[in-house]
N, C-alpha and C positions, 0 to 999 in steps of 0.2 A: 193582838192575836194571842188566842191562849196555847198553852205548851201542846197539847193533844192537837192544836188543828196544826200546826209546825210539824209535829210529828208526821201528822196524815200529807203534809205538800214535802216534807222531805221523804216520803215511804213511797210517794208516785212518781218522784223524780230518779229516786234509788232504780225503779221499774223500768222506768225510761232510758237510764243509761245502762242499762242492764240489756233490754232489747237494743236497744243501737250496738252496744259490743259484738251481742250473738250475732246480728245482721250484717258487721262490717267487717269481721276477719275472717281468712281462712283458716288460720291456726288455731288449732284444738287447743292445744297446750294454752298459748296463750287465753282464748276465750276463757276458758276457765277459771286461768289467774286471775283474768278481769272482773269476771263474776265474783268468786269472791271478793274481792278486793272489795265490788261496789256493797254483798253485801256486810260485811266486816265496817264500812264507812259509815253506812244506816244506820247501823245500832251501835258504832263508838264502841269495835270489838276490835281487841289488839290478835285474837288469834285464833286458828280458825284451820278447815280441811273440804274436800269436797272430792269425796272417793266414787268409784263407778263400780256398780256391783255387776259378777260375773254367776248368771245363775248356773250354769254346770257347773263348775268347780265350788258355789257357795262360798265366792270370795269378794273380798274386796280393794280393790287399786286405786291409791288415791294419786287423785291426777295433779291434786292444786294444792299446798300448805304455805301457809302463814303464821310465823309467827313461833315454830315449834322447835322442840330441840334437834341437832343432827341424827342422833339417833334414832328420830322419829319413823317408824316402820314404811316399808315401802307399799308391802300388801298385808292382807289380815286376812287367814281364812277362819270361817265364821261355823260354827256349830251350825248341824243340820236340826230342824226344829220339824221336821218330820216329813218323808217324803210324797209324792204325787202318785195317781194310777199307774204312771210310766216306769216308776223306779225314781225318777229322780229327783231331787230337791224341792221342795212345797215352795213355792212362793212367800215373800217375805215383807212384809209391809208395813207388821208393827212399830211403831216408834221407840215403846218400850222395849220390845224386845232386841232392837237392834242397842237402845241404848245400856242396855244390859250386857251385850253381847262384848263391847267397845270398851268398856267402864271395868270389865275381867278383866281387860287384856291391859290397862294402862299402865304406867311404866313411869310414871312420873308427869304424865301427861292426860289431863281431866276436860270432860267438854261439859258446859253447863248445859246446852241444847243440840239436841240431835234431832233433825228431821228428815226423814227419807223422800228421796225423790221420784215420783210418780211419774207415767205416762201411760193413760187411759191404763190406771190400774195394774199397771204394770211396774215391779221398783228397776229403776234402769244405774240408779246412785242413791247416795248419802251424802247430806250438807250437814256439818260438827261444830259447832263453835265454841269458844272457852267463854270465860266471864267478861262484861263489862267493864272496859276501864274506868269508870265510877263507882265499880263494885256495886250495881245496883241491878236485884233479881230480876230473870226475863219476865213479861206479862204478859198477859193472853192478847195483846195486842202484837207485841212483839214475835210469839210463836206463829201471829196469823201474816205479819211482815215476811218472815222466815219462809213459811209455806207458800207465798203469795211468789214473790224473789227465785224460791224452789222450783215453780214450777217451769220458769222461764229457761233456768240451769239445765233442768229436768231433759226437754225440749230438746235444749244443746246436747246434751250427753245420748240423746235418742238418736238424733239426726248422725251424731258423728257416728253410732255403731251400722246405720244404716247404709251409712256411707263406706264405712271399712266394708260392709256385707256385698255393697255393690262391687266395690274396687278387687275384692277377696272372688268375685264372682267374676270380671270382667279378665282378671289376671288367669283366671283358669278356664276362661272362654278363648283367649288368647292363645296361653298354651296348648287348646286342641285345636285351635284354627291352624297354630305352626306344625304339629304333627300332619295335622291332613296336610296341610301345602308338602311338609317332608315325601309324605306317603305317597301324593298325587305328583311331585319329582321325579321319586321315585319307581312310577309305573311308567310316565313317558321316558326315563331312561332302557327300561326296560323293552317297552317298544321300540325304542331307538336301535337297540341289541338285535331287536327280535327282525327289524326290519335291514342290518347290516348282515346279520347271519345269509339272508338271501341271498346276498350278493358279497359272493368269494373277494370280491377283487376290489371293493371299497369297503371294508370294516372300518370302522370310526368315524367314516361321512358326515352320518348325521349327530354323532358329536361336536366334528368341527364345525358345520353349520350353525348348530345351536352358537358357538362359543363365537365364532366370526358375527353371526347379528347381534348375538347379544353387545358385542365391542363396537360393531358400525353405530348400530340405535343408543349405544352410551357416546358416543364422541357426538353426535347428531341433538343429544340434551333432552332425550328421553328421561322420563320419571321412572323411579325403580319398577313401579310396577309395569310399564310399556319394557324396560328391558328383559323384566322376566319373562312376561308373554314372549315376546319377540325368539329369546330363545327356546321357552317350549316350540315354539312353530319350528325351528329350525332343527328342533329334533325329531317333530313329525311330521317334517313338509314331504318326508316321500313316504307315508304310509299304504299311499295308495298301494304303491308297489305288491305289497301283499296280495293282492289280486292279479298278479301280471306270473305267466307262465316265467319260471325260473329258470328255464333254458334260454330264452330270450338275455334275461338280464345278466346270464352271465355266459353268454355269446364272446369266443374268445375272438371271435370278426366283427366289422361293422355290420350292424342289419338292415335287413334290406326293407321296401317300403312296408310290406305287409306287419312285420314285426316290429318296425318301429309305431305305428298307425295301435297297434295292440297296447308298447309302452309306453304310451302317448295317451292312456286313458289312467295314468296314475293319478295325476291332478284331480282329476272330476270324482275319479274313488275314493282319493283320499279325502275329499270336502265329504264326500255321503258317509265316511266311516266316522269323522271325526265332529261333526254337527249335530248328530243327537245328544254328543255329552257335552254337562254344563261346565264347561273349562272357567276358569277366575278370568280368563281373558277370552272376551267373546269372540275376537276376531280370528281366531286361531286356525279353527277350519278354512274361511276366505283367505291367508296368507298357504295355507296348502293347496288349495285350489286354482290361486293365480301366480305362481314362483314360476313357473313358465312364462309369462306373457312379456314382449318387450314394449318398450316405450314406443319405438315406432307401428305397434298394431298390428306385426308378421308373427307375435306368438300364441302362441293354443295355451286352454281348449278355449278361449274365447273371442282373440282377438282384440283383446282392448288396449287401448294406449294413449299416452301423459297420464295426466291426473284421474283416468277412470279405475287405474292398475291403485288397488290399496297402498300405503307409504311402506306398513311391513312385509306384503308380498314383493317390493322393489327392495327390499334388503336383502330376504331369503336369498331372492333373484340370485344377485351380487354374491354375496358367500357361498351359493350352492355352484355356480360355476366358478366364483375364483378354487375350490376344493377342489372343481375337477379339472381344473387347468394347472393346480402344482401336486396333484396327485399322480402316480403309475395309472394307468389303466392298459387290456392286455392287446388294446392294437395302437397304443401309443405309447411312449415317456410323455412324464411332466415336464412342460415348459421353462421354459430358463425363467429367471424373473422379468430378462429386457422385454423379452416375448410378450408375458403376464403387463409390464405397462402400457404395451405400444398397444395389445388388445382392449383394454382399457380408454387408451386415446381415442383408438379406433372407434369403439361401440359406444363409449357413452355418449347418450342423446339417442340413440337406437338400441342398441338392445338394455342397455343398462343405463338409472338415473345417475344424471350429473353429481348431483349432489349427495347420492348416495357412494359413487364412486370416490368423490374428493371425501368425503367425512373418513372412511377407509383409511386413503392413503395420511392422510392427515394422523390415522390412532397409529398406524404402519411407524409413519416420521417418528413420532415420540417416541416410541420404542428403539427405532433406529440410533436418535439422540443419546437414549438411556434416560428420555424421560419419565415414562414412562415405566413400572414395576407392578405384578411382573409384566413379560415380555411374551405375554398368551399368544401372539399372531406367531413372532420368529421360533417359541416353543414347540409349536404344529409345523411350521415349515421345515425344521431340522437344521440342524448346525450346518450353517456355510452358503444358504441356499439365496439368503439375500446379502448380498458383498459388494463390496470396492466404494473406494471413497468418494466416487461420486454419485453412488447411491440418493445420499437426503438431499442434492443439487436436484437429482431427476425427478426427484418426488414431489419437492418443493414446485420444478417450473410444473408438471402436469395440474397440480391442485391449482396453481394459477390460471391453468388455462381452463379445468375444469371448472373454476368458480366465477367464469366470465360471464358476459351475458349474455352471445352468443348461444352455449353449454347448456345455459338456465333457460332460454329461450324454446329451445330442441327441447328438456325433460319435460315441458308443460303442454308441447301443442298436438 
């Protein structure tokens, strides 16, 4: 076989492992090194560079070297050879003119072939290389090896800036997704505000609700994004209330039918105000809607119950009246806390789910223990208000009885 067709089955092979490198790593860095390498192997070339050119700045950053001294420059910025309609830098393509440009600046350090790298006419790099180790000049064979090898580089150096653009593009899609989430927090706190201001006598309500579901639906193995919703809901499960005469709701007596029957239509309001916006969490409106309802089918506005009642309208449930069972309100005090578990005992399987109750007492425990940090439930409840050392005994046996099957039986039928 003569030396020229060698040449041509080593110059297709060069190509081939040139594409299998581009195709099997993810590493820029390396691909690079690889490419050169394979072509530096081709033509029996001890040293070599393979830079990406930057057209706003008119620079050039070489990504790969072989072969070159330490001091070999990092970047090169390249004379402008004249600019565009736009102002800026003209496009750059010539061979000679780059190899001109390159051949100024050396320093000890000479490349016998330079070819630019193309992609659909666009230069995206520069492939350099020094002399043959046989000291034998390139041929027009070898400069179309070069270009052939180039365009494959070429490719690689296209795809990777395309992919910085995407990545460069997804990180700043990202960061306005997390502003609006900030902002759209922000505004349900706001209404959270807007809807405790009505009611003198429970300010911070519907923050503790928010913070009580969001801890139930986290001990229960909710995915962050189920405990986020959970606690927007809990900050707007009484919006309705805004439609409810404000003498009513801050009634320093119990009320009587007619005025309960009135604030009894907060549920149903609150689904109509809170359903035409598109929340991250679609269920948000139906957990305002049914945080009344009990498991046994005696709660309004609908009367549903077990598994017809949403799982995060049955947490609301749970946190909106344990709130109002250790908060003041002004025809009661808050309940001691034995009070708080025997109601518990009592209701769950009727007004409240089993299992949403045990999950509760269970985040409660670890807190209790000091497993828990911080201590968000006993924080809200106030120094002193869950005590005595047979506190995590009573806690423990209820979560037992609450997680029988008995318990589970009642939260489903």
């Amino acid at each position: 076989m003569s030396d020229r067709m060698l040449r041509v089955l080593h110059a297709f092979a060069a190509i081939a492992d040139l594409g299998e490198e581009l195709a099997e790593t993810s590493d820029f860095d390396e691909m690079v090194r690889s490419a050169l390498h394979v072509v530096l192997g081709a033509l029996g070339i001890r040293r070599g560079a393979v830079a990406e050119y930057e057209r706003a700045a008119a620079s050039l950053t070489f990504v790969a070297v072989r072969g070159m001294d330490e001091d070999f420059p990092r970047e090169l910025w390249l004379k402008p050879c004249g600019h565009d309609e736009s102002g800026g830098f003209a496009e750059v393509s010539e061979a000679s003119w780059l190899e001109a440009q390159l051949q100024s600046r050396s320093e000890g350090w000479k490349f016998e072939l330079v070819s630019p790298l193309l992609v659909r006419g666009e230069l995206v790099g520069v492939i350099m290389l020094g002399g043959k180790a046989i000291d034998e000049p390139f041929s027009t064979e070898d400069a179309e090896l070069v270009r052939a090898l180039g365009r494959h580089i070429g490719i690689g150096l296209h795809n990777h800036r395309l992919l910085r653009e995407v990545e460069r593009r997804a990180d700043e899609n990202l960061r306005l997704y997390d502003e609006l989430r900030g902002l759209y927090k922000d505004t349900v706190r706001a209404f959270a505000a807007a809807i405790d201001c009505k009611d003198k006598y429970t300010q911070g309500h519907s923050e503790r609700v928010g913070k009580y579901s969001e801890i139930i639906a986290r001990e229960m193995g909710w995915s962050d994004e189920e405990v986020e919703g959970i606690s927007v809901a809990g900050y707007l499960h009484d919006i309705g209330k805004l439609v409810v005469d404000r003498n009513i709701i801050n009634s320093p007596n119990r009320i009587d039918a007619k005025q309960s029957s009135e604030l009894n239509r907060h549920p149903a309001a609150g689904y109509e105000i809170l359903a035409p916006i598109n929340h991250p969490y679609a269920d948000i409106p139906l957990m305002a809607r049914y945080h009344h309802e009990r498991i046994d089918g005696r709660g309004y506005p609908c009367g549903l119950k077990g598994d017809e009642i949403p799982p995060g309208a049955k947490i609301v449930a749970l946190a909106d009246s344990f709130d109002a069972m250790t908060t003041d309100r002004p025809y009661r005090r808050r309940r001691s806390f034995d009070e708080v578990l025997e109601d518990f005992r009592h209701n769950a399987g009727k007004q409240f789910a089993p299992e949403v109750v045990a999950a509760f007492c269970r985040a409660l425990l670890k807190e209790v223990r000091g497993e828990r940090r911080p201590r968000h439930i006993l924080r809200m409840l106030g120094k002193g208000y869950v005590e005595g050392e047979d506190m995590p005994a009573q806690l423990e046996g209820l979560i037992a009885e609450l997680e029988s099957d008995a318990y589970m039986t009642a939260s489903q039928s």
